[in-house]
Short mmCIF file of the C-alpha atoms (twelve columns), coordinates in Angstrom:
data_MODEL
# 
_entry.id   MODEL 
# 
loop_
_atom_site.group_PDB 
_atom_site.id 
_atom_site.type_symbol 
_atom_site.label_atom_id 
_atom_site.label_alt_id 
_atom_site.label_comp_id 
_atom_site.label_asym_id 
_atom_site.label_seq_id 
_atom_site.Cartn_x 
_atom_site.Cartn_y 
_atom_site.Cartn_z 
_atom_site.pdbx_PDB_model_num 
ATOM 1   C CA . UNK A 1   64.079  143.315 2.045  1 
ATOM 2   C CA . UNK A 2   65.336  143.378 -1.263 1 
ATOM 3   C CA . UNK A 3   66.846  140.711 -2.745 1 
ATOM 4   C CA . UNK A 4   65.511  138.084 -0.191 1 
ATOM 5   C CA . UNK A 5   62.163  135.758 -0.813 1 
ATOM 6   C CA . UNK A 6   60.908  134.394 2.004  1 
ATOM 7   C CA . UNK A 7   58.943  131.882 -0.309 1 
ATOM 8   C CA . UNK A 8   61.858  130.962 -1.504 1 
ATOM 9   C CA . UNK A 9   64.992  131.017 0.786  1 
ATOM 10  C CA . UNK A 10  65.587  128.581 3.947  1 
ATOM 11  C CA . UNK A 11  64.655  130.582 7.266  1 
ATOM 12  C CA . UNK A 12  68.585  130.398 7.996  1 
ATOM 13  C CA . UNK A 13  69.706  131.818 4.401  1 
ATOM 14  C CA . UNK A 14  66.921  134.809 5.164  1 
ATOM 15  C CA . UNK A 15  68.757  135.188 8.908  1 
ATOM 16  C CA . UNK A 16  71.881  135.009 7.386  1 
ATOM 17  C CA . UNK A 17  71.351  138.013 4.889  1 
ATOM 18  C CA . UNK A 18  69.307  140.123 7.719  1 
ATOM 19  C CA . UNK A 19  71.794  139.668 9.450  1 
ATOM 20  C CA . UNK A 20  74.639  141.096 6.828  1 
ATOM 21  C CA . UNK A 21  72.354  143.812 6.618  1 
ATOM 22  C CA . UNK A 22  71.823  144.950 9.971  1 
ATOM 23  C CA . UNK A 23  75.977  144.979 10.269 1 
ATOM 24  C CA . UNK A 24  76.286  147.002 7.429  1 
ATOM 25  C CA . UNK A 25  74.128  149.419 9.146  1 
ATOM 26  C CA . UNK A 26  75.891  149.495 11.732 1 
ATOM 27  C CA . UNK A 27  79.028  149.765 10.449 1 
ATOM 28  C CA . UNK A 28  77.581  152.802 8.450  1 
ATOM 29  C CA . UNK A 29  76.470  154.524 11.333 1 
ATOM 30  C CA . UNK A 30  72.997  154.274 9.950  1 
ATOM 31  C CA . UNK A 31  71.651  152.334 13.209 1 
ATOM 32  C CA . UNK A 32  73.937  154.149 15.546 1 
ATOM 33  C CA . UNK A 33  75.255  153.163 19.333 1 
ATOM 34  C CA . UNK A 34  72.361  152.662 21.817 1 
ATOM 35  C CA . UNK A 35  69.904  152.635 18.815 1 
ATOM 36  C CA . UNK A 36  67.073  150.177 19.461 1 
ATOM 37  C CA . UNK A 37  67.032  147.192 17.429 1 
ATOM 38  C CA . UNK A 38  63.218  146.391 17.415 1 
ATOM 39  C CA . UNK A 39  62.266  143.186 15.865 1 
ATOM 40  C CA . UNK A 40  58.823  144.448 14.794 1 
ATOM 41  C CA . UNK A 41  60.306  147.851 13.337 1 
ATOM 42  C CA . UNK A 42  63.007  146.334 11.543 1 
ATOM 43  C CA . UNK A 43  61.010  143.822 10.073 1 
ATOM 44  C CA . UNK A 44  58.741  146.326 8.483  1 
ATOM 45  C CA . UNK A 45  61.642  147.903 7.769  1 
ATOM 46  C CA . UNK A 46  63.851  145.319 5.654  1 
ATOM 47  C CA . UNK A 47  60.082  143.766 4.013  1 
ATOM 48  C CA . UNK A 48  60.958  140.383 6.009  1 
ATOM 49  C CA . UNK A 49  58.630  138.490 8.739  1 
ATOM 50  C CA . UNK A 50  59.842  138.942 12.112 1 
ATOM 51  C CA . UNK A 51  61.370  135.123 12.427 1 
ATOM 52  C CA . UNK A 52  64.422  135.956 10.367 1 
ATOM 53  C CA . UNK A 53  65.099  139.329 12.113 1 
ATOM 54  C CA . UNK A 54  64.959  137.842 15.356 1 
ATOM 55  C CA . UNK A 55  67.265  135.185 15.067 1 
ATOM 56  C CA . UNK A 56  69.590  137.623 12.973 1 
ATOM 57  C CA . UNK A 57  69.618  140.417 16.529 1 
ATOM 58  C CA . UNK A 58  70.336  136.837 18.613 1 
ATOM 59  C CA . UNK A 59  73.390  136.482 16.526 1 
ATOM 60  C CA . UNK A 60  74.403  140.529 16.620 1 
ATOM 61  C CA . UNK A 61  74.216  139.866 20.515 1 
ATOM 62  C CA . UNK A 62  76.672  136.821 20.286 1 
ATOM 63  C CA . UNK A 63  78.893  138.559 18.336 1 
ATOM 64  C CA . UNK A 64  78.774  141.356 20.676 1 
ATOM 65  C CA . UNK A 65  77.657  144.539 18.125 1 
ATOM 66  C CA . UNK A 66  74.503  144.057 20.077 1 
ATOM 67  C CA . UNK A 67  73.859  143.983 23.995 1 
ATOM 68  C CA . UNK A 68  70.634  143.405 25.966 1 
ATOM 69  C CA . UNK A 69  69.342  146.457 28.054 1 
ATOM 70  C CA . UNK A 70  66.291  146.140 30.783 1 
ATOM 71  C CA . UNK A 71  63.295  148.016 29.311 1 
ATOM 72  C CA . UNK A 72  65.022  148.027 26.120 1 
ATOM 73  C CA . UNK A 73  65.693  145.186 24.349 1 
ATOM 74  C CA . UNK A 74  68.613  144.678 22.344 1 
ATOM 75  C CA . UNK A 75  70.642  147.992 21.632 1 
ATOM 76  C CA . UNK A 76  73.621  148.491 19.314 1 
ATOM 77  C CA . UNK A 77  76.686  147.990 21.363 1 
ATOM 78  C CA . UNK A 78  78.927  150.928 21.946 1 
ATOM 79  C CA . UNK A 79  82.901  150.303 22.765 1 
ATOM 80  C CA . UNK A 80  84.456  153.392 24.623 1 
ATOM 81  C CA . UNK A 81  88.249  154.153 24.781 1 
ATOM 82  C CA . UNK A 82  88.463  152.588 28.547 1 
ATOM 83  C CA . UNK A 83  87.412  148.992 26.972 1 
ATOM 84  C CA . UNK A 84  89.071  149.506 23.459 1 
ATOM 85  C CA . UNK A 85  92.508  149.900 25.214 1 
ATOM 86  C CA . UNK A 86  91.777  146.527 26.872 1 
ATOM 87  C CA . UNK A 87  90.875  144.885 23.236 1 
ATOM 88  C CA . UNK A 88  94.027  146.783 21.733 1 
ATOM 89  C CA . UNK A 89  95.760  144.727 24.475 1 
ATOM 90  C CA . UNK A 90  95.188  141.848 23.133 1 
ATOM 91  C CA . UNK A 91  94.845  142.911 19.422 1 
ATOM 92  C CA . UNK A 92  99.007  143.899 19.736 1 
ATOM 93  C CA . UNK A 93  99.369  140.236 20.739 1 
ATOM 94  C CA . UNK A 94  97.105  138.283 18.241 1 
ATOM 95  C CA . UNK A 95  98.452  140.864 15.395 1 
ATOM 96  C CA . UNK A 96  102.102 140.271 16.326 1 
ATOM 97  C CA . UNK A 97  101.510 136.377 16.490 1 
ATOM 98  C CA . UNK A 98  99.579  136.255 13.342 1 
ATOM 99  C CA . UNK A 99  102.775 138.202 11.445 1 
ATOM 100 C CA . UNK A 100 104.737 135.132 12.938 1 
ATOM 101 C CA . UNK A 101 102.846 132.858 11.873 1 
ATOM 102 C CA . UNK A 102 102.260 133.962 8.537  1 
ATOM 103 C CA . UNK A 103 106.021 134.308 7.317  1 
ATOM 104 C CA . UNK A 104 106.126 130.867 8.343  1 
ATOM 105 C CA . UNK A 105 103.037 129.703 6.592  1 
ATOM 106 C CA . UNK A 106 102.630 131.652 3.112  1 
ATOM 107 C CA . UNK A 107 104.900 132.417 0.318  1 
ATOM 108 C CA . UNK A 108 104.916 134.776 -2.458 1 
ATOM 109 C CA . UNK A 109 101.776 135.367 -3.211 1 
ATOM 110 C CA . UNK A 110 101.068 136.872 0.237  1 
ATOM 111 C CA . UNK A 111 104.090 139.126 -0.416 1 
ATOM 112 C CA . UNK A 112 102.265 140.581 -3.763 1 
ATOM 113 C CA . UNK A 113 98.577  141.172 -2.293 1 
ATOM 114 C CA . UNK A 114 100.133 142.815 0.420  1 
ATOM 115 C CA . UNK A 115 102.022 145.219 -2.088 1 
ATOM 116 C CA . UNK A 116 98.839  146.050 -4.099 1 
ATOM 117 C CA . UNK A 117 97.196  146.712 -0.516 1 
ATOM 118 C CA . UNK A 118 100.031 148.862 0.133  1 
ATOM 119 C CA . UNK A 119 99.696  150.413 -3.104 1 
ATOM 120 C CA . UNK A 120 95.954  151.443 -3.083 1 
ATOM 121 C CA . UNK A 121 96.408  152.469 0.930  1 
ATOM 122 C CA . UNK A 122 98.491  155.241 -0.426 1 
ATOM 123 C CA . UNK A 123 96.492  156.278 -3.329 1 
ATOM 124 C CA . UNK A 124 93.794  156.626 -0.808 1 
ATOM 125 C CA . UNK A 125 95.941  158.688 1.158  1 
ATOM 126 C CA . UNK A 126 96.885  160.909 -1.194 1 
ATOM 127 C CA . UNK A 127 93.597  161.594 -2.312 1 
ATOM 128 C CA . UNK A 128 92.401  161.765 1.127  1 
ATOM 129 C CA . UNK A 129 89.752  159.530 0.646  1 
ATOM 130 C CA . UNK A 130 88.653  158.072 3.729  1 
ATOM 131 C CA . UNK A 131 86.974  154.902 3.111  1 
ATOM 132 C CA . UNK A 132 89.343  154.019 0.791  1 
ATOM 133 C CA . UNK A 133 91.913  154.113 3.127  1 
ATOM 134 C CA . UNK A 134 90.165  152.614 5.749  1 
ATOM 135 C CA . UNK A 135 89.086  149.457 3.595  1 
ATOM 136 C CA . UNK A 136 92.525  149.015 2.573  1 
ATOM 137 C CA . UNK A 137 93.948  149.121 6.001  1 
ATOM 138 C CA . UNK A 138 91.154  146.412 7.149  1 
ATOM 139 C CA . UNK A 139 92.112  144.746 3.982  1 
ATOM 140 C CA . UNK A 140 95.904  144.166 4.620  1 
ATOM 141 C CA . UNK A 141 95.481  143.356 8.507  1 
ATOM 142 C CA . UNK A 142 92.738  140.160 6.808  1 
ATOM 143 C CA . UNK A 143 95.955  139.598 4.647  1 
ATOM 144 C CA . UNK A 144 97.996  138.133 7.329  1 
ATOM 145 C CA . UNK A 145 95.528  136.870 9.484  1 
ATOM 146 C CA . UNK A 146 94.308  134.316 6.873  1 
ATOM 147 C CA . UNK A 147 97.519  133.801 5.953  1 
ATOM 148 C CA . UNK A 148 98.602  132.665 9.422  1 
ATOM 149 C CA . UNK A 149 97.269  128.787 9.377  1 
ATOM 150 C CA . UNK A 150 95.634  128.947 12.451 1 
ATOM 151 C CA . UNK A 151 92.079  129.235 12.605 1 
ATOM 152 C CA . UNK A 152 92.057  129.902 16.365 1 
ATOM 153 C CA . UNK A 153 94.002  133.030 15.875 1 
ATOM 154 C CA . UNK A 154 91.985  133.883 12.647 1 
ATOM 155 C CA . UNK A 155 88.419  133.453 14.830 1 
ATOM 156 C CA . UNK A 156 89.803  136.059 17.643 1 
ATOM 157 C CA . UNK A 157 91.301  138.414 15.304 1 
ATOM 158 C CA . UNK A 158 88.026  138.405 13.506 1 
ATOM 159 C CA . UNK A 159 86.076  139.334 17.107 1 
ATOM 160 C CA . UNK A 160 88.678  141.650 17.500 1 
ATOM 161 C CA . UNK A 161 88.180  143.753 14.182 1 
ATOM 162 C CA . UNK A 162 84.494  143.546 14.372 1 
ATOM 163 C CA . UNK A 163 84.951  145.144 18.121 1 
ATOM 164 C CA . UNK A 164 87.362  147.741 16.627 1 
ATOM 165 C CA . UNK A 165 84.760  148.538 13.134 1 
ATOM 166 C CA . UNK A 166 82.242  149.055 15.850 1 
ATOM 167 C CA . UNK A 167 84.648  151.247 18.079 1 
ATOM 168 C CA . UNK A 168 85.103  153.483 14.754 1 
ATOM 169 C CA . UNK A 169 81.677  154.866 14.837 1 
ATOM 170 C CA . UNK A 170 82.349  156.700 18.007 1 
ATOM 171 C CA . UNK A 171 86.385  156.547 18.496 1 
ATOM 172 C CA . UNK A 172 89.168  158.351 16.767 1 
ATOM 173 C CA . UNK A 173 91.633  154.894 16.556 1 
ATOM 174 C CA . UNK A 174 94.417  156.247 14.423 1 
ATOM 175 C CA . UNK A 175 97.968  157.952 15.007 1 
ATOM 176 C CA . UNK A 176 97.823  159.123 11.377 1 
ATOM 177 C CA . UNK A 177 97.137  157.776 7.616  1 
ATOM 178 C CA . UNK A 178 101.092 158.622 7.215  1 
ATOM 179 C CA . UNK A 179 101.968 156.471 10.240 1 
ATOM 180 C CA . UNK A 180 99.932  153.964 9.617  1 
ATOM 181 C CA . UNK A 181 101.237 153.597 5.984  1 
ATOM 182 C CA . UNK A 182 105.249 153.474 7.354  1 
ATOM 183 C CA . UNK A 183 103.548 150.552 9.920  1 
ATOM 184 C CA . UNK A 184 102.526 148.335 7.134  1 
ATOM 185 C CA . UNK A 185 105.447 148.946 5.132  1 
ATOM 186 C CA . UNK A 186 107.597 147.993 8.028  1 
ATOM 187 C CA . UNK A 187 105.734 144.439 8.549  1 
ATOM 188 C CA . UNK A 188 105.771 143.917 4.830  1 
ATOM 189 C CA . UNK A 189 109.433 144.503 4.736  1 
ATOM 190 C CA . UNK A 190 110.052 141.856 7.019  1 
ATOM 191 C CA . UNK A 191 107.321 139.287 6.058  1 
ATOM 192 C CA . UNK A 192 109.119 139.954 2.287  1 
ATOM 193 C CA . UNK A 193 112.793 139.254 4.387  1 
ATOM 194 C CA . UNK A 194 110.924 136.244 5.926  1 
ATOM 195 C CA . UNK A 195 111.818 137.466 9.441  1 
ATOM 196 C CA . UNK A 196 109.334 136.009 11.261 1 
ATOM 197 C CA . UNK A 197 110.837 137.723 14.705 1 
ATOM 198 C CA . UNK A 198 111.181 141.342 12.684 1 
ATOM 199 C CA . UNK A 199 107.275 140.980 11.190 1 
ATOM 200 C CA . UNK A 200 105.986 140.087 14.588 1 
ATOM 201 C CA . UNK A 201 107.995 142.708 16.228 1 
ATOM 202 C CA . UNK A 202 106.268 145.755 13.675 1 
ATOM 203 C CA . UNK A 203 102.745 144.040 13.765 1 
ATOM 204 C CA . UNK A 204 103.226 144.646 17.670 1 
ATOM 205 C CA . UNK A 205 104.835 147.852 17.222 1 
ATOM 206 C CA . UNK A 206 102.119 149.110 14.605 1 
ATOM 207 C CA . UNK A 207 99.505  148.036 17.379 1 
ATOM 208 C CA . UNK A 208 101.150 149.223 20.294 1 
ATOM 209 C CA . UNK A 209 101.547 152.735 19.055 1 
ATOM 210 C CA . UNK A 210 97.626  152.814 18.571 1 
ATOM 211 C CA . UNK A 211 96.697  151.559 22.071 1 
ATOM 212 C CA . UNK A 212 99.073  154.475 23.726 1 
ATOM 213 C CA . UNK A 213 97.255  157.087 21.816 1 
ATOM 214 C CA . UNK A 214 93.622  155.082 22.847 1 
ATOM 215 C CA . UNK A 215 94.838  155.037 26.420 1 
ATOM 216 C CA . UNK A 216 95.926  158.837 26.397 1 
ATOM 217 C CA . UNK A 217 92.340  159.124 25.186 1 
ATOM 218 C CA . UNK A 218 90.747  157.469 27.357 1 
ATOM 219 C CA . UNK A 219 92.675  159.514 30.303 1 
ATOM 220 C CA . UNK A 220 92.153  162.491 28.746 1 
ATOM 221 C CA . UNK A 221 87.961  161.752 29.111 1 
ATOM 222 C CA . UNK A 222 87.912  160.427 32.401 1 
# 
């Protein structure tokens, strides 16, 4: 793969950028849902021995992008409305929680990068340009969660997004770029209030209005 010497890097340091790379493709939509993840194939494939590539799938299938099929080997996961709903269940909690927690914990500067978010989430918008938008949503959501102080809540809102990034490849989780916009603004009005009750309230809200669309989804395909 490029980039990476074998010759030169640690074993884990080659892992650890195999792995990067196999979640960007996944992310992409270049190794799709049920796609095969051969060790052998991908190794050819990225120029790296098949050590790294290994251990980097192991750690896909711990983070759960990957799951282990009989015959198959390990597969890109796929998330379908039915168990998204259940993750958005929790997500609404976490989200509302971490909104708490981070009026509590962070000042000003929070406050500002939350405003530029804000700023470019709308550009994007208006320009319709999807993976701008999406990036900046992602973006301000990682905004309060590290902001929050607790690394417990940061570690399952991180499983959480990865679950929902992989969800995005085959799920339609939005109730509108305009919605979504007048959600943020809401929590960042009260996080910029320092109403910790009001920013935990909208984070919930934001969430909560996503998971009734997932579940009417998911009933709709059953």
């Amino acid at each position: 793969m490029a980039g990476v010497n074998e010759t030169t890097a640690a074993r884990t340091r080659v892992a650890d950028a195999v792995c990067e790379r196999l979640r960007e493709m996944i992310f992409t939509g270049e190794l799709p849902p049920g796609a095969r993840l051969s060790v052998p194939a991908l190794a050819e494939r990225l120029e790296v021995s098949r050590s790294p590539v290994r251990d980097a799938v192991l750690r896909l299938v711990q983070e759960r992008l990957a799951r282990e099929e009989p015959r198959r080997g390990a597969v890109v996961a796929y998330v379908g409305a039915a168990e998204l709903v259940a993750i958005y269940e929790v997500r609404e909690v976490l989200e509302g929680l971490a909104a708490r927690l981070a009026v509590e914990n962070a000042g000003r500067r929070l406050v500002r990068a939350l405003q530029e978010t804000l700023e470019d989430h709308e550009a994007a918008t208006r320009t319709a340009d999807l993976a701008a938008s999406t990036e900046a949503d992602l973006r301000f959501h990682r905004l309060i969660r590290e902001a929050c102080g607790n690394a417990e809540v940061v570690r399952l809102l991180d499983d959480v997004q990865t679950q929902v990034r992989l969800a995005m490849r085959t799920t339609t989780v939005t109730s509108g770029p305009r919605q979504a916009l007048d959600d943020h603004r809401a929590i960042l009005t009260a996080i910029d209030a320092g109403d910790a009750t009001a920013a935990e309230q909208a984070a919930r809200a934001h969430i909560f209005r996503l998971r009734v669309l997932l579940q009417q989804q998911a009933e709709a395909g059953a």
